[in-house]
C-alpha positions as CSV (number, residue, x, y, z in Angstrom):
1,X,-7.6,-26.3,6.3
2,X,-9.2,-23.0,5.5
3,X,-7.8,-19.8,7.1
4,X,-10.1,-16.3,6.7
5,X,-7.8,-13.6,7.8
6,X,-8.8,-10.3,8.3
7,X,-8.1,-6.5,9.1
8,X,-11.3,-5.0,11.0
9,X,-11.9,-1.6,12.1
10,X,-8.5,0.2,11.2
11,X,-7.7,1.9,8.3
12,X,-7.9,0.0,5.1
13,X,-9.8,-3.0,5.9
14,X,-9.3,-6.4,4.1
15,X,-9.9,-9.9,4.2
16,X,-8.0,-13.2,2.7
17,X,-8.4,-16.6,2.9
18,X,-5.7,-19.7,2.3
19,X,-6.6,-23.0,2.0
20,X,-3.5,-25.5,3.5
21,X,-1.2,-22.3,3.3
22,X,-2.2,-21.8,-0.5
23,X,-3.8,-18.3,-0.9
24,X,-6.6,-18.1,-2.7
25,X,-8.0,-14.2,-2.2
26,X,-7.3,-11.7,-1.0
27,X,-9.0,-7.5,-1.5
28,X,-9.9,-4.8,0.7
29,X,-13.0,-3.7,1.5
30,X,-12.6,-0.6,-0.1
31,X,-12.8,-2.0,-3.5
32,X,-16.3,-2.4,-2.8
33,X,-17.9,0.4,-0.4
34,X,-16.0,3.4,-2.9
35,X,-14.8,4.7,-0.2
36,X,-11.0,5.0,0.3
37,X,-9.1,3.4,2.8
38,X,-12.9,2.5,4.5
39,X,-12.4,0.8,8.2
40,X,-14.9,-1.1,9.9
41,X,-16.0,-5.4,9.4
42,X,-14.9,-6.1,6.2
43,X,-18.1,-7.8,5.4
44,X,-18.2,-7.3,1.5
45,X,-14.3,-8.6,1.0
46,X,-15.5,-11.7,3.3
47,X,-18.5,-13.0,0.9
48,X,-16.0,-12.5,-1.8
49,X,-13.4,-14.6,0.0
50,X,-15.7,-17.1,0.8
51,X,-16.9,-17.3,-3.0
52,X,-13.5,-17.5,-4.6
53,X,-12.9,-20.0,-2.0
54,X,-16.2,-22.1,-3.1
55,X,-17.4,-22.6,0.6
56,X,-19.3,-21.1,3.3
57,X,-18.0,-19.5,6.7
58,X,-19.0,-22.8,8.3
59,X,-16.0,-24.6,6.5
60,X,-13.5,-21.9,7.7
61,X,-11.4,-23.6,10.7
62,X,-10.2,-19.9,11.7
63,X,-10.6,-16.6,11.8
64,X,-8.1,-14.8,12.3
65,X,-7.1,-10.7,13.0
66,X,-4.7,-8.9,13.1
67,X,-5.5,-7.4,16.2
68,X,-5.1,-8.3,19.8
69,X,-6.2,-6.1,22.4
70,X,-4.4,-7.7,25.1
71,X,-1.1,-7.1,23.3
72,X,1.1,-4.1,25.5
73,X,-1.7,-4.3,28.4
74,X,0.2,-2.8,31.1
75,X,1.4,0.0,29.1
76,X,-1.9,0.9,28.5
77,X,-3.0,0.3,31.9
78,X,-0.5,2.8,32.9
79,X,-1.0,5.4,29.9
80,X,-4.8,5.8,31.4
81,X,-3.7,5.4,34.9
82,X,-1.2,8.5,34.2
83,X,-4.0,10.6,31.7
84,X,-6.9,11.0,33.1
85,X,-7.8,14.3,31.6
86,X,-7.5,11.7,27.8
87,X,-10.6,9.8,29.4
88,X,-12.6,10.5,26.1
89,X,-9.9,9.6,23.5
90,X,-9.5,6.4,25.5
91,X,-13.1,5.5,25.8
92,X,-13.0,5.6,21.9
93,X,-9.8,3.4,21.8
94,X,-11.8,0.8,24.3
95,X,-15.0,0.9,22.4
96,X,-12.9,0.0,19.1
97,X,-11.2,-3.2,21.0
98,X,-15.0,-4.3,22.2
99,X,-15.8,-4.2,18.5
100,X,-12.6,-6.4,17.9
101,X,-13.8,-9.2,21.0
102,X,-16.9,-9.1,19.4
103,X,-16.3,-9.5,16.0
104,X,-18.8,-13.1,16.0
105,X,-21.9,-10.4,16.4
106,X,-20.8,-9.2,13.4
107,X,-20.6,-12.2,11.5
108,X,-23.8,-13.5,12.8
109,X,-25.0,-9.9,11.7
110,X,-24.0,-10.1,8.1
111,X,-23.4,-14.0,7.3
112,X,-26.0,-15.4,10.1
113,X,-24.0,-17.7,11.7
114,X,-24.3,-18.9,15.1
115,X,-21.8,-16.5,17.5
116,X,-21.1,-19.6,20.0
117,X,-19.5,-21.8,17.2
118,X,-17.9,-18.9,16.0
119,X,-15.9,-17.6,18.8
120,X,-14.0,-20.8,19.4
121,X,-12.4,-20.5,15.6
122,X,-11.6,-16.5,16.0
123,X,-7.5,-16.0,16.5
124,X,-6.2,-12.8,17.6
125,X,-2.6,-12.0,16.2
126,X,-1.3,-8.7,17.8
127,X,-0.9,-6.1,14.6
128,X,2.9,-5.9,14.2
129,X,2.9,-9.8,14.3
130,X,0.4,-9.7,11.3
131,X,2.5,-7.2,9.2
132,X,6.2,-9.0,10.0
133,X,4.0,-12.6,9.0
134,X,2.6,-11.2,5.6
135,X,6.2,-10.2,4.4
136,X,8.5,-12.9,6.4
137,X,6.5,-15.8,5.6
138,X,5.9,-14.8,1.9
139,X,9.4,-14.2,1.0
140,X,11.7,-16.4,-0.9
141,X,14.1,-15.9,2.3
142,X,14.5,-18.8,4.9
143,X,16.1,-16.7,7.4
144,X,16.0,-12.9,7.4
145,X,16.0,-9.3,9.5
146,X,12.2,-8.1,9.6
147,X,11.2,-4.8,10.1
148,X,8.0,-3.7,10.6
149,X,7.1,0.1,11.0
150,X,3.9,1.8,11.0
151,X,1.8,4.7,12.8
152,X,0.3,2.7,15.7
153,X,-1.1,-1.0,15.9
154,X,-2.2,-2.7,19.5
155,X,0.3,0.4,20.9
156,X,3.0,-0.2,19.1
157,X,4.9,1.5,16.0
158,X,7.8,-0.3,15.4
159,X,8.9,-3.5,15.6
160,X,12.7,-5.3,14.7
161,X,12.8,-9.2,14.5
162,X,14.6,-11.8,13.3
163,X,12.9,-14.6,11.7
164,X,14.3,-18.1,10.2
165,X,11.8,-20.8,9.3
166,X,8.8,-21.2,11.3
167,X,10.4,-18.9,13.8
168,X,9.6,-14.9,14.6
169,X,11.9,-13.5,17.3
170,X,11.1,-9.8,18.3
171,X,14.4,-7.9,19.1
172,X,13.1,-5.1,20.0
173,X,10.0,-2.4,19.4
174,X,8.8,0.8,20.0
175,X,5.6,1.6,21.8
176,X,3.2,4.7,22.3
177,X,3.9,8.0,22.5
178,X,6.8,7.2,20.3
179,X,6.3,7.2,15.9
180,X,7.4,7.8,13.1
181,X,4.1,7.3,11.3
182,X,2.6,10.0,13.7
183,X,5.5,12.2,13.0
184,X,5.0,11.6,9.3
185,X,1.5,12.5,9.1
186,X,1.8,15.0,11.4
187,X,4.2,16.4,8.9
188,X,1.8,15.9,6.0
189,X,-1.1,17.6,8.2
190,X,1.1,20.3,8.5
191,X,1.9,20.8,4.9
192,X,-1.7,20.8,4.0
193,X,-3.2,17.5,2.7
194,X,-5.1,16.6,5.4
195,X,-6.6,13.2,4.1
196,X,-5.9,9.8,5.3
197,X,-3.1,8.2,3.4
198,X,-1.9,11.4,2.0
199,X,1.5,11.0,3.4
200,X,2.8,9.5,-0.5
201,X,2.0,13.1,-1.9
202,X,5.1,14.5,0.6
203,X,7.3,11.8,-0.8
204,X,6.6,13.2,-4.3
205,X,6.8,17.1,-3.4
206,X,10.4,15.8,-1.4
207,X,12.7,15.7,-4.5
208,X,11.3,19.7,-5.4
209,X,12.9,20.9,-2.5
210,X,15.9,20.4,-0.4
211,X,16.3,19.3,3.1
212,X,17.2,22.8,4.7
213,X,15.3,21.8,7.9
214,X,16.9,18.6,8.8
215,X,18.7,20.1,12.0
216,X,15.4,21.4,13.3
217,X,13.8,18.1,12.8
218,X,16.4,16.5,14.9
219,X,14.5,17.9,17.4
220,X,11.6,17.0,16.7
221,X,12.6,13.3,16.4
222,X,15.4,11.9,18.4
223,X,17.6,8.6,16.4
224,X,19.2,6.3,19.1
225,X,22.1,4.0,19.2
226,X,20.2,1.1,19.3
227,X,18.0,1.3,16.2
228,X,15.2,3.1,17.4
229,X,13.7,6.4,17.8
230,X,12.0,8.6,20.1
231,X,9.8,12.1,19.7
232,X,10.2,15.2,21.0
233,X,6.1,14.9,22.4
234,X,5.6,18.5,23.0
235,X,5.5,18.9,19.3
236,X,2.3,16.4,18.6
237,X,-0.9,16.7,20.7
238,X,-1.3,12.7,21.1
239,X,-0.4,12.6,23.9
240,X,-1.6,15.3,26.0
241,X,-4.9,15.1,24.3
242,X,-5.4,11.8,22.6
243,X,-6.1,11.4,18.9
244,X,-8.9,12.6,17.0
245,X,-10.1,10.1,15.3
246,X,-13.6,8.8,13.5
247,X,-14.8,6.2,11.1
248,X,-18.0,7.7,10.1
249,X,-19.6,5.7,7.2
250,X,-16.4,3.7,7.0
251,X,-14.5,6.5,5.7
252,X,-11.1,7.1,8.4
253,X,-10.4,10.7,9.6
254,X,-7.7,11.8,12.0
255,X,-7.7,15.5,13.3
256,X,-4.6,17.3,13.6
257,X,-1.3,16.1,14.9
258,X,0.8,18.6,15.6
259,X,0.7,20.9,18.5
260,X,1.2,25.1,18.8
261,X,4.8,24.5,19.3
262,X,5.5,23.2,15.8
263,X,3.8,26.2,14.3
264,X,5.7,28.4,16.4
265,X,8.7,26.4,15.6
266,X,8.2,26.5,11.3
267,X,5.7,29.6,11.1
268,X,1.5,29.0,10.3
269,X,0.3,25.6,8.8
270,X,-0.4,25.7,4.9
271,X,-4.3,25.6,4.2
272,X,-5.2,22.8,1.7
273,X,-5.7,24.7,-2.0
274,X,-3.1,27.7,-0.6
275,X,0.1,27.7,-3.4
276,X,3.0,25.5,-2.4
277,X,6.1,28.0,-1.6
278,X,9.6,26.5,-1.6
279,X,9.4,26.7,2.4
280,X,7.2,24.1,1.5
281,X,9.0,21.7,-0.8
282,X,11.8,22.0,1.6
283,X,10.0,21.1,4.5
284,X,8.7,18.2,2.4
285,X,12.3,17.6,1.6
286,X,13.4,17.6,5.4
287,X,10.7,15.2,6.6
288,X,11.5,12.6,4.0
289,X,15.3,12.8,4.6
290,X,15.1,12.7,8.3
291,X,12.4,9.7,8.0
292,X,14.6,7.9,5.8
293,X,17.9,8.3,8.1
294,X,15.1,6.8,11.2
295,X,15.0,3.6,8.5
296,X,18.5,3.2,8.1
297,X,19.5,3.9,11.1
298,X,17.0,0.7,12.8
299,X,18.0,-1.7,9.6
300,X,22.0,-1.1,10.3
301,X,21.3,-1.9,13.7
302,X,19.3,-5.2,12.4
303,X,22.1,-6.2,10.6
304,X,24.6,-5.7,13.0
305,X,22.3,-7.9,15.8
306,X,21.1,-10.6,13.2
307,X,24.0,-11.2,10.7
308,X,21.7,-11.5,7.6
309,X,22.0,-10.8,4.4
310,X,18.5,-10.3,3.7
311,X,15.4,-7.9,4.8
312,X,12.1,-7.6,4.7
313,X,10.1,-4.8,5.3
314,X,7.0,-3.7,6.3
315,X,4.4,-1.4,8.0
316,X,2.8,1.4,6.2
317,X,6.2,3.3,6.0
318,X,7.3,0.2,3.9
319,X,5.1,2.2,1.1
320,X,7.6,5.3,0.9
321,X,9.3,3.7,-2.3
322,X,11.8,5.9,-2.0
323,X,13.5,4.9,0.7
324,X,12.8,1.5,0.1
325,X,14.7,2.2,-2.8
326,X,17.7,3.0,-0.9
327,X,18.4,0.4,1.4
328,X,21.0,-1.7,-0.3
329,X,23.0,1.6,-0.7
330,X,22.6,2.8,2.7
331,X,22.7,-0.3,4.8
332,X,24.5,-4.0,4.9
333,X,21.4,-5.7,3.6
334,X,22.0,-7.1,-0.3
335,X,18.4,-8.3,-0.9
336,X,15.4,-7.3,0.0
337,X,11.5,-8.4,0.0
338,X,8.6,-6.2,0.4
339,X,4.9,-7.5,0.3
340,X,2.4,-5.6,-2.2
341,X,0.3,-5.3,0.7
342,X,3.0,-3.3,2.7
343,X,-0.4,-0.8,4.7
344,X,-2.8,-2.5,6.7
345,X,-4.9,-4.4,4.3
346,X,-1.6,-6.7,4.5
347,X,-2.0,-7.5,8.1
348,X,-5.3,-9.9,7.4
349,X,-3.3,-12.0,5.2
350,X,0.1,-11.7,7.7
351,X,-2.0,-12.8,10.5
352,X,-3.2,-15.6,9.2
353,X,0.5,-16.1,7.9
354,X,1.2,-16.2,11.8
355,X,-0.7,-18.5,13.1
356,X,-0.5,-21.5,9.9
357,X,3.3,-20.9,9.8
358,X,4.8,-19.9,13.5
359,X,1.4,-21.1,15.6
360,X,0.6,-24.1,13.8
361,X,4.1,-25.4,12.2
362,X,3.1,-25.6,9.2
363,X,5.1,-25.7,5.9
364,X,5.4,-22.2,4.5
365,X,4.0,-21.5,0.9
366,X,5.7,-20.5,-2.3
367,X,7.0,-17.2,-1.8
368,X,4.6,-14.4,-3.2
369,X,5.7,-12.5,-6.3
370,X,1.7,-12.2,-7.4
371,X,-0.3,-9.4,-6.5
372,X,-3.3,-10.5,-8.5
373,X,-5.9,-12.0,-5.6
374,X,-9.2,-9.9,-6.5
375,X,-11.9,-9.8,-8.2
376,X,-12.2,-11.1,-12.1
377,X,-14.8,-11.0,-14.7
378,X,-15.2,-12.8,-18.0
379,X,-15.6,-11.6,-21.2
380,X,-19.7,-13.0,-21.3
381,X,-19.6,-10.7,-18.3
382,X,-18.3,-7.7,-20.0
383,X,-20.2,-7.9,-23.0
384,X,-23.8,-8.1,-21.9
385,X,-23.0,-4.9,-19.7
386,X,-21.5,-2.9,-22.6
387,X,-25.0,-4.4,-24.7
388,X,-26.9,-3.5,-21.5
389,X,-25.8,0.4,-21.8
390,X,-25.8,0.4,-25.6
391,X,-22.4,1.1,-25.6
392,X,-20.3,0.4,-29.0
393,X,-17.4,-2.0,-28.6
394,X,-14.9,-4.3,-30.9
395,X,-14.2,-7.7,-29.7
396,X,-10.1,-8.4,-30.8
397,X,-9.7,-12.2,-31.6
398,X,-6.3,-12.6,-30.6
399,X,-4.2,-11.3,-27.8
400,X,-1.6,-10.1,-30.5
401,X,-4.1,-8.0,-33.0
402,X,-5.3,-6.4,-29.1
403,X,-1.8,-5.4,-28.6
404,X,-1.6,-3.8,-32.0
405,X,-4.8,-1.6,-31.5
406,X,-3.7,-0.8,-28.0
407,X,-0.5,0.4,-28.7
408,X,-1.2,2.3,-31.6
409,X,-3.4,4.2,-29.8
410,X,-0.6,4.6,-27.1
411,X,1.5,5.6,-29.8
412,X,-1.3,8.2,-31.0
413,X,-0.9,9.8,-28.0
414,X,-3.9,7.9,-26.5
415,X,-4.4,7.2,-22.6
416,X,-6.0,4.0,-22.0
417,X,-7.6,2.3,-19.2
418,X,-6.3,-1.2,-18.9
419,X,-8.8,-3.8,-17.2
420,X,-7.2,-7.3,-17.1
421,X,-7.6,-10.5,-15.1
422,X,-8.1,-9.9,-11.1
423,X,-7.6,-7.1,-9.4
424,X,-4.3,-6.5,-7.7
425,X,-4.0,-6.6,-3.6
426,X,-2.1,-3.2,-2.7
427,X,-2.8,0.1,-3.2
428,X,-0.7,0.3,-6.6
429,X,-2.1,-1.0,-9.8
430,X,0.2,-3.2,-11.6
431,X,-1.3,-4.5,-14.8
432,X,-4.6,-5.4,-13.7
433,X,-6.9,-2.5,-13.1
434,X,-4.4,0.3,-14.7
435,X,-4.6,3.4,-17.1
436,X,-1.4,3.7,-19.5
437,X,0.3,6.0,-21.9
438,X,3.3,6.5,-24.0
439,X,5.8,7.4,-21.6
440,X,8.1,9.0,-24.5
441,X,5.7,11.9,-24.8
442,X,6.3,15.3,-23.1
443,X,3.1,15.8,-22.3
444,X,1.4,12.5,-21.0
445,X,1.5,13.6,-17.6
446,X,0.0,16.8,-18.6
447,X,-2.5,14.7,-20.8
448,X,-3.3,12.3,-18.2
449,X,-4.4,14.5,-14.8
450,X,-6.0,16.9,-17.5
451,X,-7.9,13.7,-18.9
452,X,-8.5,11.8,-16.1
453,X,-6.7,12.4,-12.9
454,X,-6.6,15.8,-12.0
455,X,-3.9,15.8,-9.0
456,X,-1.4,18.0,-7.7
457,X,1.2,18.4,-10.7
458,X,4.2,17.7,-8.6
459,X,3.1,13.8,-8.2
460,X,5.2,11.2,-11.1
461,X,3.7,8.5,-12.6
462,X,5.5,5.2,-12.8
463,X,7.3,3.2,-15.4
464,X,6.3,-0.8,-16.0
465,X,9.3,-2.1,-17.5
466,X,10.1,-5.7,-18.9
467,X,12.2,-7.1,-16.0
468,X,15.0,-7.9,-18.9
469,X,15.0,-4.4,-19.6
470,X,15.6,-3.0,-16.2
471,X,19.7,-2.8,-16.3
472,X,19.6,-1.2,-19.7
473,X,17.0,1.8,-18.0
474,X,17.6,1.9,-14.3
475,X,21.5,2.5,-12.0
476,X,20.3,-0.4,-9.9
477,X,19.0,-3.7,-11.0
478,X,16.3,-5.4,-9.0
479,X,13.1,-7.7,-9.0
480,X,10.2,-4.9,-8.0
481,X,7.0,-6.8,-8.8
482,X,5.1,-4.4,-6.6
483,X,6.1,-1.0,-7.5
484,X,7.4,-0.5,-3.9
485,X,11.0,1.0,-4.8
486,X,12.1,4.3,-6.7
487,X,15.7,3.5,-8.6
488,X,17.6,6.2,-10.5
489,X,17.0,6.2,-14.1
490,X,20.0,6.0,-16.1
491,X,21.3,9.5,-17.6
492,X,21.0,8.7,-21.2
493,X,17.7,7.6,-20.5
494,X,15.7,10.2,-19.0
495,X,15.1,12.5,-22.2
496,X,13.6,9.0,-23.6
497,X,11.1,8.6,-21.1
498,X,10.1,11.9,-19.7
499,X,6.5,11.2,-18.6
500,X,8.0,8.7,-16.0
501,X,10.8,10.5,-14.5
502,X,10.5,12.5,-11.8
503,X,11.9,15.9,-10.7
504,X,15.5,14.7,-9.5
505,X,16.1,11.6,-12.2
506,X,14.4,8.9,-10.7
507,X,11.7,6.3,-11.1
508,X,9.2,4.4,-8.9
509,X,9.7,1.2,-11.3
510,X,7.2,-2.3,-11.7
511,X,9.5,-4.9,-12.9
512,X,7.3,-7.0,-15.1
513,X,7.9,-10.7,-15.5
514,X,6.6,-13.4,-18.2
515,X,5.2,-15.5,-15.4
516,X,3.4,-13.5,-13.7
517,X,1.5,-11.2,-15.9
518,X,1.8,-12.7,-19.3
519,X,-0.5,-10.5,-20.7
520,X,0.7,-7.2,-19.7
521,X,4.0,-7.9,-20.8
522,X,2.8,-9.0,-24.3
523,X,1.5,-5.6,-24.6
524,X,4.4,-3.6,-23.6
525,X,6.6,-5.8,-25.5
526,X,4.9,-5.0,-28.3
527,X,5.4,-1.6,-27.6
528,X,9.0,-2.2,-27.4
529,X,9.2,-3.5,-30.6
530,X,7.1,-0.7,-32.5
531,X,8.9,2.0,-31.0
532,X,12.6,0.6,-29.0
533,X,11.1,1.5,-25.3
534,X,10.6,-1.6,-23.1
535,X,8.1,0.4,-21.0
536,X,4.6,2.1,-20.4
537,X,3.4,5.4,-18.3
538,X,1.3,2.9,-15.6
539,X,-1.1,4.5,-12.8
540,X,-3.9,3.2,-11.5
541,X,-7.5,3.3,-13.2
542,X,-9.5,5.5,-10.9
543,X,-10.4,9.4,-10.4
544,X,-9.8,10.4,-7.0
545,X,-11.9,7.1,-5.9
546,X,-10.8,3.4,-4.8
547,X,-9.3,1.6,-8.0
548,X,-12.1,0.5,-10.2
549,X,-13.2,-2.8,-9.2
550,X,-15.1,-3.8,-11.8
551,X,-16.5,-3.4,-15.8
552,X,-19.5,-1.2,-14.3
553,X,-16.9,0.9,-12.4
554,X,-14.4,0.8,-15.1
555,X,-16.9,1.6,-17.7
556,X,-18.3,4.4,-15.9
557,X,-14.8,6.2,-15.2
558,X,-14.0,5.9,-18.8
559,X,-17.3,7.6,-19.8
560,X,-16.8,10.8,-17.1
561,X,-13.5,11.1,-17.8
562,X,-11.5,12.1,-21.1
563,X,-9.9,8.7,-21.5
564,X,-9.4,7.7,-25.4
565,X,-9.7,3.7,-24.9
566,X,-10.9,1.1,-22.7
567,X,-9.9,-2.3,-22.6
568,X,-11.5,-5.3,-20.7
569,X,-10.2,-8.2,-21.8
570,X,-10.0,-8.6,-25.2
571,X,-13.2,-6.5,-25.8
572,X,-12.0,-2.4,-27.0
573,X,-14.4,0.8,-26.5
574,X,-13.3,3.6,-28.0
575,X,-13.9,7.4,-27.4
576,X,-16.8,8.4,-30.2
């Protein structure tokens, strides 16, 4: 049986496919428009599903998305009945769910296949379903507390369950106006990076500052008893006037959050480029503190209802590492299981999660500690585009004498970009398509967004560290295969690894494991040898773009940028 599951026309659209609950791919579409987070029919991720998988849509028994318009109909029944003067914002919302029931037109427009066959395989799994599936049914847990929290899905934004086996049971959930992605962005809008996804850039200004605004916050966002959350409305304008939304060329935009009451309530908005002031940082500071007391407060509540032990989380506010990284100190819950696909993208394989496993019954898979479901290339691949564009290269002939060059660069106080395998599914580079550095030096960070990245200065870079070596560098010990927790990093050890710790001692850590990325760890074990740290600087291998998809891509960000080595596969190109 062959599943395609997808996320179409929201933020960050992917596709997956599993064949009898095995998956075999999964990527978003980004990867290959170059556009980040695009939205719209994942079209390009599809063909690329459908290769890996070796057939054609025909042998697909469903379809499904993570999306179902019908989901919360008589709450928005009454939203429109009750806001007329939104008519336009709503018309938008309704022209987005046609383009969801009609999703066979665009299969027949990009694959040409026949709409009336298609229809009957075509599943709809309402969004919060799709992201509880994708981490529930690919833990290691049988039984467990889900949470799944986001900005809005099928008007919803939160959503507490209780799963064990086969079996989802929603406890509760919060619907529109109320959110704490909203209030989030809104937040980020406010503190002048107005992009899509640019909410992880507050996390990293948070620890710079110090939450002097919290009270005034508690205004803004009001925690309840019973593990949920409301907002103070008159502070956002999506609700009095919809949201301002748009998907030209693929690429999401949302308009301004926050309404004339929150800039009389803090003072004016910064302008994107104007200097961060410590009004700032502390505002930043606030926002995470608050957000992070919303999280515990809903997950204490979850334990107290279900009982368990264990909790998985999910949603895009599952990406804020940090306080993922808390959870086991601030609530009952001892273990923990967070998908690499936390966003969005995560919902096409959770809703096709759904329906094998809680529609259909059937056995769930191995749980997921891989990441690595994209695209690959092989070395005769590699090689005839680096002969192609006359470009000089050294093949190694072992895996060990490519460790060897590779670190010595590192050592040399080299930044590599690292191009191994298949591409990982997430929007964090593990191993796969990353660029690395010696995280002992001072100055990597400098060396790095001088070289290559060129970001705000406030943002950290993350540690990979042998998962042996974890207790040795890290307060907490933990399996994080997916970069999705920050941990304290142990006293002793922070003048050892400056590049990777951040402002107030911690570290958003990848555990690294034998089994899973064999050849990743043989290089930073090498590096552990030749110079006693079990760990490499690790961000992903892109300059304000997607994450390099493939050699072509990689190749040409290594050629713009200032990047001393690349590395695909065993074949080395060094900076002339």
């Amino acid at each position: 049986m062959y599943i395609l599951g997808l996320n179409a026309y929201h933020g960050d659209s992917a596709a997956c496919i599993f064949r009898d609950g095995e998956l075999i791919a999964a990527t978003e579409e980004e990867r290959f428009r170059r556009i980040k987070h695009w939205a719209g029919f994942p079209s390009l991720a599809i063909e690329f599903c459908l290769k890996e998988a070796g057939i054609t849509i025909d042998q697909v028994d469903y379809i499904t998305v993570s999306r179902d318009p019908k989901a919360n109909f008589s709450k928005k029944v009454w939203h429109v009945i009750t806001h007329p003067q939104k008519f336009g914002a709503i018309l938008d919302r309704f022209t987005n769910n046609r383009k969801i029931f009609n999703l066979a037109d665009d299969f027949k427009t990009h694959l040409g296949i026949d709409t009336n066959a298609l229809n009957q395989k075509i599943i709809n799994i309402e969004h919060h379903h799709s992201h509880i599936a994708s981490a529930f049914f690919a833990s290691p847990f049988d039984e467990s507390a889900i949470l799944s929290i986001d900005g809005f899905g099928d008007f919803s934004s939160a959503m507490l369950a209780y799963g064990k086996g086969n079996e989802i049971k929603v406890i509760s959930k919060v619907t529109f106006p109320h959110s704490i992605g909203i209030f989030y962005t809104a937040m980020t809008q406010f503190l002048g990076f107005p992009y899509y996804g640019d909410e992880y850039k507050v996390m990293g200004l948070a620890p710079y500052g110090e939450p002097m605004f919290l009270d005034k916050l508690k205004d803004i966002i009001i925690i309840k008893t019973n593990g949920l959350f409301e907002l103070n409305t008159s502070y956002f304008t999506h609700v009095s006037q919809g949201v301002d939304m748009s998907w030209d060329n693929g690429a999401p935009f949302i308009g301004p959050l926050y309404s004339s009451k929150l800039i009389k309530y803090f003072g004016p908005a910064r302008d994107k480029g104007e200097p961060l002031t410590q009004v700032h940082k502390d505002l930043a500071s606030s926002v995470q503190k608050i957000t992070e007391e919303v999280i515990f407060n809903a997950l204490t509540h979850l334990h107290k209802i279900t009982g368990c032990e264990n909790i998985c989380i999910t949603g895009g506010v599952a990406q804020n590492s940090v306080a993922n990284g808390k959870v086991t100190r601030n609530t009952p819950f001892k273990h923990i299981y967070i998908p690499s696909a936390g966003h969005d993208a995560g919902t096409s394989m959770g809703s096709a999660l759904y329906h094998y496993n809680a529609n259909l019954k059937k056995p769930r898979l191995t749980p997921i500690y891989n990441a690595f479901t994209g695209s690959c290339f092989t070395m005769e691949e590699i090689i005839r585009l680096l002969d192609e564009k006359k470009v000089t290269y050294e093949i190694a002939s072992t895996h060990e004498e490519l460790y060897n060059k590779v670190t010595d660069q590192l050592i040399n106080s080299g930044v590599v970009g690292w191009f191994q395998g298949r591409a990982e599914f997430g929007p964090r580079a593990l191993g796969g398509r990353s660029i690395l550095a010696d995280p002992s030096r001072k100055d990597a960070k400098d060396l790095i967004n001088n070289k290559i990245k060129r970001r705000e200065s406030f943002r950290p870079f993350a540690p990979s560290i042998l998962e042996e070596y974890v207790n040795e560098y890290f307060e907490i010990t933990d399996k994080v295969p997916f970069m999705e927790k920050v941990f304290p990093i142990r006293q002793e050890k922070r003048t050892m690894i400056p590049a990777v710790t951040h402002v107030d001692g911690t570290g958003r850590l990848q555990t690294v494991s034998k089994d899973y990325t064999p050849k990743y760890y043989g290089l930073i074990d090498t590096f552990r040898k030749k110079t006693g740290i079990p760990l490499l600087l690790n961000t992903s291998f892109n300059e304000n773009e997607p994450i390099v998809n493939t050699p072509n891509e990689a190749l040409d960000c290594f050629l713009r940028t200032q990047m001393d080595m690349l590395v695909m596969e065993n074949v080395i190109v060094k900076r002339s």
